[in-house]
N, C-alpha and C positions, 0 to 999 in steps of 0.2 A: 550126239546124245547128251552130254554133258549141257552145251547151249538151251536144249530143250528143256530141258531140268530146271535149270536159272532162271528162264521165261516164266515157267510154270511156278516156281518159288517169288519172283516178283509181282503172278500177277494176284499170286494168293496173299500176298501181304498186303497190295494197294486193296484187295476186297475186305481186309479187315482194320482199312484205316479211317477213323472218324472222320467223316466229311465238316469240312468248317461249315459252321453253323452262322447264316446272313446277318448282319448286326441289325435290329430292332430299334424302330426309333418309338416312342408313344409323344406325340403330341396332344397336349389339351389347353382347352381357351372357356373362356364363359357361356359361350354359346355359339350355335351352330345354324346355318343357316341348308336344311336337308330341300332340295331341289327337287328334287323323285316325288316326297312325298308333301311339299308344301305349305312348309313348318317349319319352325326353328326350334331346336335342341338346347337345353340345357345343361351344360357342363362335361360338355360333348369330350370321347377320348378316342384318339384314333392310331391305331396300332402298323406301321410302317414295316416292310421289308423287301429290302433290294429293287427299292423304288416304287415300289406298288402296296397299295393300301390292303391289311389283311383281315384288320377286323375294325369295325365302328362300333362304338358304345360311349358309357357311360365314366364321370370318374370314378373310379373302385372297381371294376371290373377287372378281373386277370390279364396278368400282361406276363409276357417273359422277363425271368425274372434279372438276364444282365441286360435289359433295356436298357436305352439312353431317350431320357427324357427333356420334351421341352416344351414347357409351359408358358403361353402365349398372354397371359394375365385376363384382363377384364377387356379382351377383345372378340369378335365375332368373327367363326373361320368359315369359309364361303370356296368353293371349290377354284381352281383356276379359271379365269375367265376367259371366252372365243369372244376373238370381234373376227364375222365370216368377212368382210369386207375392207383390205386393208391393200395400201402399196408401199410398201417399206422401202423402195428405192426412188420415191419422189419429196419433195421439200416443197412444199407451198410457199416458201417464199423466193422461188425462183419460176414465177410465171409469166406466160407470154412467151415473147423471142429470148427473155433472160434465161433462159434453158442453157444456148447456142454457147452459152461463157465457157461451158465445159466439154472435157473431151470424154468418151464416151462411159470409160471406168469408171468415172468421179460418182456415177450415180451405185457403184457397188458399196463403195467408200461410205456415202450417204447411206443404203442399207444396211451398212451395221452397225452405224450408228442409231440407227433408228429401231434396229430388232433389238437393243437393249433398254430403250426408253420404254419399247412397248412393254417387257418381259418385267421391267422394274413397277409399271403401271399394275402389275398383277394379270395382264394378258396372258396365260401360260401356252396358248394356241391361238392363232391367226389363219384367214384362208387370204392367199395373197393373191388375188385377181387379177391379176396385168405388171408385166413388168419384161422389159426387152432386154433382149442377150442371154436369158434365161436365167438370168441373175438371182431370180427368186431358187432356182432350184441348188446355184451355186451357194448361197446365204442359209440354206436346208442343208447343204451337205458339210459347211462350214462348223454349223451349232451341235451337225448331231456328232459331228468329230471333236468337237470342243476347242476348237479354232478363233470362235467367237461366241456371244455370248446373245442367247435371243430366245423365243419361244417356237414353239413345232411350229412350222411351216408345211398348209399343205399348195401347192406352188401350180398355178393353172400356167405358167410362162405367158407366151402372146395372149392377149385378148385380139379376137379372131371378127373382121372384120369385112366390107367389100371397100370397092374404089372411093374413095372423096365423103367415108363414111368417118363415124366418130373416131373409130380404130386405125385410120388412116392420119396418116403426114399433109393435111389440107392448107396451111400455113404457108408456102411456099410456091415461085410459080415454077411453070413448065421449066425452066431452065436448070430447077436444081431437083436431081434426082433422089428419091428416097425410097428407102427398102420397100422390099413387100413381102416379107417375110410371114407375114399376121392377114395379108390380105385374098380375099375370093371371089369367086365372080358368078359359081353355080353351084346346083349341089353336089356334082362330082370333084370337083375343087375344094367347097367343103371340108365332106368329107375323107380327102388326102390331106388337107391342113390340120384336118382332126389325128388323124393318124401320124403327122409327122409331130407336133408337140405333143403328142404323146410318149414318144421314142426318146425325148429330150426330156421327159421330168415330168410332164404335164401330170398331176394326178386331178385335174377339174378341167372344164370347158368352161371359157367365159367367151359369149359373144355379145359383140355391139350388135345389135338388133334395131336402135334409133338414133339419130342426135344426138346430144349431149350439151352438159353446159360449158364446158372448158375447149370442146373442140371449134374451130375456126372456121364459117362459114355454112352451117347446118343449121336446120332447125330443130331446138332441143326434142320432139314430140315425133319428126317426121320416119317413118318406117326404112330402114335401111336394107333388110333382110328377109326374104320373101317366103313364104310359108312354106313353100317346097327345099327353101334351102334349108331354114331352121329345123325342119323334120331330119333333115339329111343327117345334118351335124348332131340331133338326137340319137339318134338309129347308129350311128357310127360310134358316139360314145359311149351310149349305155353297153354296144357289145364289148366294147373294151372295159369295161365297171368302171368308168369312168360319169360323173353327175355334171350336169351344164348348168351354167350360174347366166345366166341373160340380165346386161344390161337396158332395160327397157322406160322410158317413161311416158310415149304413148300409150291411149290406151288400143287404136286397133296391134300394136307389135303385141302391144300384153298379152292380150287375147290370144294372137294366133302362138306366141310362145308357149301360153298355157296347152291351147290346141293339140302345140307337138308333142308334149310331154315333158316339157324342161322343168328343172327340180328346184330351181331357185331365182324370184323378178329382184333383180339388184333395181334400186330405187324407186319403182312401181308408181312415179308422182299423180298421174293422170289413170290408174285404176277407176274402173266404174263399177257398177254391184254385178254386169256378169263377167267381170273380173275374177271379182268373189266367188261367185258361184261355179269357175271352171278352176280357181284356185283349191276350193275346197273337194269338187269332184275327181283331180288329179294329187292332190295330196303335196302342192307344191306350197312354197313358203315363198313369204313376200322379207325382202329384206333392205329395209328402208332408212337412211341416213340423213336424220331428220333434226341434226344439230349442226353439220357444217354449215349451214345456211345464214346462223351466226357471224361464224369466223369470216366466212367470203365476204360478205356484204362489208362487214366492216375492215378487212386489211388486202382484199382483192386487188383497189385500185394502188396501193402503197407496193404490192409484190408484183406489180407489172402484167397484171392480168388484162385478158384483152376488154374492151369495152364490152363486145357483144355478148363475152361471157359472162360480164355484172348484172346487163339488162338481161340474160336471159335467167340467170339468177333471181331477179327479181322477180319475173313471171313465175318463176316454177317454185320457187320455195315456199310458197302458205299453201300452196294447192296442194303439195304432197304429205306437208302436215294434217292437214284434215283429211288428205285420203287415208293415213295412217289412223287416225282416230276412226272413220269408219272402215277401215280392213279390219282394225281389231274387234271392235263391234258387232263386224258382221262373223266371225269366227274362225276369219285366215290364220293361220298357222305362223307365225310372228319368231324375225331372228334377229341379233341383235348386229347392224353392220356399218361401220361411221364413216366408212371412205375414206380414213387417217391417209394421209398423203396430199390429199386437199385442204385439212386442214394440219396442223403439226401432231405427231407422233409422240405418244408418252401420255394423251391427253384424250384418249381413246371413253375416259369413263363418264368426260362431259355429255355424253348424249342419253345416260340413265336418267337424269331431272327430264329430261324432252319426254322423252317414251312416257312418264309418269305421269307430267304433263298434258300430255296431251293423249291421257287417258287409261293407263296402264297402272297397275298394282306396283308398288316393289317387286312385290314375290314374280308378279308375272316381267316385269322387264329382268331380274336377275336370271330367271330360267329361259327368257330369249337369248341372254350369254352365257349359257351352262347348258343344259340336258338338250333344249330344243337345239340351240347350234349343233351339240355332238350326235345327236340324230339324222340331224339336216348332212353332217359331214358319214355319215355311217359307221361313227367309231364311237357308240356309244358302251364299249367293251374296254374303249381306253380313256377317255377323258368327258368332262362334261358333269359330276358330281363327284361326292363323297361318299365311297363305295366299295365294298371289295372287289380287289381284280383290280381296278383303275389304277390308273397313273397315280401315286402320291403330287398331284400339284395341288395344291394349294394357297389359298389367301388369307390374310387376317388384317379387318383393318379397327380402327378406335369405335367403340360405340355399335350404336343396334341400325343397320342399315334398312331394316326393313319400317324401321319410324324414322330415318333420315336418308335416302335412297345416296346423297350427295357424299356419304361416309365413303362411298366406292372411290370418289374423287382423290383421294388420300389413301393410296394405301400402304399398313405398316411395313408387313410380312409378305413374303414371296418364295412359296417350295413350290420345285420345280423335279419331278420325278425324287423326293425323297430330300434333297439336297436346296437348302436356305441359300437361295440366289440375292435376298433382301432381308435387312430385319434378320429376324428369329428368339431366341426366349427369353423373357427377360428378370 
């Protein structure tokens, strides 16, 4: 009886004891770059709690009044940036058979270092498309433990492939054997391979569907994955909510990718106008990396890359630039994706002068790494602008980038769910 009593005396005290109150941050800068609505803000104030953005406005507006503030000066704050298209456990400068130096961990090594250069870059989300041992989901469960130090990871593990295809081990002969852990041969095969990286982390499908330029012995354009299987692997992930990212730059794979219903053409070089037209009547986005073509050409042959993949480099690199000016053109739904790991990591922001370049607004290459990536990813409730509800990440860099795109290249500041991973006020 007595015990009863005491229960009921403690739990009447914790009901009447003041809940601490989340500490508030208010950040403000000179100007804002609003993504949603396609405009920049003046003198923008953004009200922070327990990681998540709670109100947007203006300077002067109410704030709580033991906020802690921090004032970003005469810089422009810009949401955290998505590159959908990233492999953070690769180094382009170890291409070719120069890989074989290492034993197989070194490449996790390599990814953490690399998911802070990207995180420092102002990246506050990445989708990482390919990476073996599942390392990508290992380097996920690293950051969100605070183990190490990087941006959200959403982690597709294997990119999923058939025999002597790009996703394959083609480099080597018959004598020396190599996993197949990523590889299929139908669509029952498939989809079990869909099902099984998903049990391991997979939260994306990435399939090699053609060639490629870095793989050994293919032609970069030629269809690897046959219309019946890419449905499979469709059909199989969508029931799992799971979204398929297709490495394509044919254009019959295009096509028949778009066919099946895949959600995302990773490089799309050789797209044609009914490309276009089944991109737009599926609602898929073309996600095109139209600035390594740069870096390859010029330090490809110096990192031990193979010949065929320079010459094929050569072939497909203006072609996919000017597919890219007429996708955008024709009214494809445009993301922003650089294939960091082909070229160096950290340096993700070099491919905004390209897009703009070759035909794109500011405003519209910024919103292909803000609102359109976080829609394209289905988390447009967590990241992707400057919003209540969202994620507090955020960026701030010198100057007005929407009159200097290349301001991105440089960036000051870096909040990451509430918390100055870079920079901060000064």
């Amino acid at each position: 009886m007595r015990l009863t009593a005491l229960m009921v005396a403690a739990l009447a005290a914790l009901s009447f004891t003041p809940c601490a109150q989340a500490e508030a941050i208010v950040v403000t800068a000179a100007r804002m770059v609003d993504v949603l609505a396609g405009r920049e803000v003046e003198r923008p104030q953004i009200v922070i709690t327990d990681g998540r953005i709670t109100s947007v406005g203006r300077q002067g507006d109410p704030v709580p009044t033991d906020a802690k503030r921090a004032d970003l000066g005469d810089r422009t704050l810009l949401p955290g940036l998505i590159d959908m298209h990233v492999h953070l456990t690769t180094d382009p400068r170890f291409g070719g058979y120069r890989k074989l130096e290492f034993t197989d961990s070194f490449w996790m090594t390599v990814g953490v270092a690399n998911a802070r250069k990207t995180l420092e870059a102002g990246f506050t989300t990445v989708r990482n498309v390919g990476s073996r041992n599942y390392d990508d989901v290992g380097l996920k469960q690293g950051i969100e433990r605070g183990y190490i130090v990087g941006p959200r990871i959403v982690p597709a593990t294997y990119a999923i492939g058939s025999t002597g295809g790009h996703c394959d081990a083609t480099q080597f002969p018959p004598s020396i054997t190599t996993p197949t852990t990523q590889i299929a041969n139908s669509p029952d095969e498939y989809r079990a391979l869909v099902r099984k990286v998903h049990k391991y982390g997979a939260e994306l499908i990435k399939v090699c569907m053609t060639g490629g330029v870095m793989s050994k012995g293919d032609s970069v354009g030629a269809q690897q994955v046959s219309l019946d299987e890419i449905k499979s692997i469709v059909d199989e992930a969508h029931r799992l909510g799971l979204r398929v990212a297709v490495h394509a730059h044919g254009t019959d794979s295009i096509n028949d990718a778009l066919r099946a219903g895949v959600d995302t053409i990773e490089h799309a070089s050789l797209a044609n106008t009914e490309s276009f037209r089944l991109a737009k009547q599926h609602g898929a986005w073309f996600d095109m990396d139209i600035y390594n073509d740069d870096y390859t050409l010029a330090e490809g042959e110096k990192n031990g890359m193979f010949a065929e993949s320079l010459a094929k480099e050569k072939m497909i690199g203006l072609a996919q630039r000017q597919t890219f000016r007429a996708a955008h053109a024709a009214g494809v739904k445009m993301l922003f994706g650089t294939d960091a790991g082909v070229y160096p990591h950290g340096r993700n922001a070099l491919q905004f002068a390209k897009m703009v370049e070759w035909g794109m607004t500011p405003m519209e290459a910024i919103q292909a790494a803000t609102k359109n990536a976080a829609e394209a990813l289905d988390r447009s409730a967590d990241v992707g602008a400057i919003a209540p509800g969202r994620y507090a990440d955020l960026i701030a860099v010198d100057g007005d980038p929407l009159q200097d795109i290349r301001r991105l290249e440089t960036v000051a500041v870096v909040m990451k769910g509430g918390e100055f991973v870079k920079g901060g006020a000064r």
